[in-house]
N, C-alpha and C positions, 0 to 999 in steps of 0.2 A: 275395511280398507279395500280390500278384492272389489266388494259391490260398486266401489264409487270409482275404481279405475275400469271396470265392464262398461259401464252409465259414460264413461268418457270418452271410449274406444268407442262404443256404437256411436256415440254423438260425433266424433270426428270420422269414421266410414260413412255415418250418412250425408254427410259434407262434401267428402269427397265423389258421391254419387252425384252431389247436385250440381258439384262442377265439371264431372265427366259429361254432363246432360247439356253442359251452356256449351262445350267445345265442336258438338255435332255443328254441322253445317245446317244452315237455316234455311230453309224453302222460303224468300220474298222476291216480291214483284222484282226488285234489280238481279236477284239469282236468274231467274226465271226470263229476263230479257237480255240479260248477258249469254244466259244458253243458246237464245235464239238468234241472237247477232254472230256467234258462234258459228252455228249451222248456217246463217249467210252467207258469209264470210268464206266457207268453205265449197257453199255449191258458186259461188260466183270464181272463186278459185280453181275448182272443176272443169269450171265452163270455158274460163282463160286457157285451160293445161290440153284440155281439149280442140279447142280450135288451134291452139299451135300444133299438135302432135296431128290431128288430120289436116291443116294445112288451109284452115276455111270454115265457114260455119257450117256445123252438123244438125239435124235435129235434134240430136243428146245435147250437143251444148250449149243449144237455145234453150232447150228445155234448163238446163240447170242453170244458164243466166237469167230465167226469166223467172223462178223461183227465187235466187239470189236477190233479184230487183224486188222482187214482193215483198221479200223479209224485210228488204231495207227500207219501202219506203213504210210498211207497216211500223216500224221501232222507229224512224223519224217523227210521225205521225201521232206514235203513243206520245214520246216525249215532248213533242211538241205542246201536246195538249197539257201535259203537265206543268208544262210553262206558262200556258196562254189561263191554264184555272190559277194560279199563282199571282198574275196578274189581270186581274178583272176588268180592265178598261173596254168599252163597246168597239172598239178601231182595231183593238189586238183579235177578240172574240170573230168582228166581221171577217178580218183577213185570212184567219187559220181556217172558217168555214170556206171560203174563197179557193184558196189554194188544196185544201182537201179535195174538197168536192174537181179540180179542175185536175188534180193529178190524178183521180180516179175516172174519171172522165177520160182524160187524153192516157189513160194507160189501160186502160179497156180496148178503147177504137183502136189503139196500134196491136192490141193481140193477133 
């Protein structure tokens, strides 16, 4: 009787490892772009708290709104894409290359 209550206890410990292991937070692609919208979010917040506190724009807080502008148009750009493969049609494909290429374009020449 002992034997078969040990055999039961290890089988429900090992259970409860398996679920202590699903409650970890999970590294995927949306963790991973919420972090970075995240870190956006904040240097374009930087960059706002900045230009009011000196009164004008600095190079500190160009610098961190022009980071801020990066992150974002990069995570539009992901997601976008994620939409535009979702939907296969040749008109959606043409446009999103369109507008890519002309936001990188026009946001290059304004550097």
């Amino acid at each position: 009787m002992q034997d078969n209550d040990k055999e039961i206890r290890v089988y429900v410990e090992k259970e409860k490892k398996k679920k202590d292991r699903s409650n970890k937070i999970k590294f995927t692609f949306n963790t991973a772009l919420s972090f970075i919208a995240y870190v956006g979010i904040g240097c374009i917040a930087i960059a706002l708290l900045l230009t009011l506190i000196f009164k004008g724009d600095t190079n500190l807080s160009s610098a961190f709104k022009t980071v801020g502008q990066v992150i974002a148009y990069i995570i539009s750009i992901i997601l976008a894409y994620t939409w535009v493969k979702a939907h296969k049609q040749v008109g959606w494909i043409i446009c999103y290359v369109i507008f890519v290429v002309t936001i990188v374009v026009l946001f290059i020449l304004t550097i």
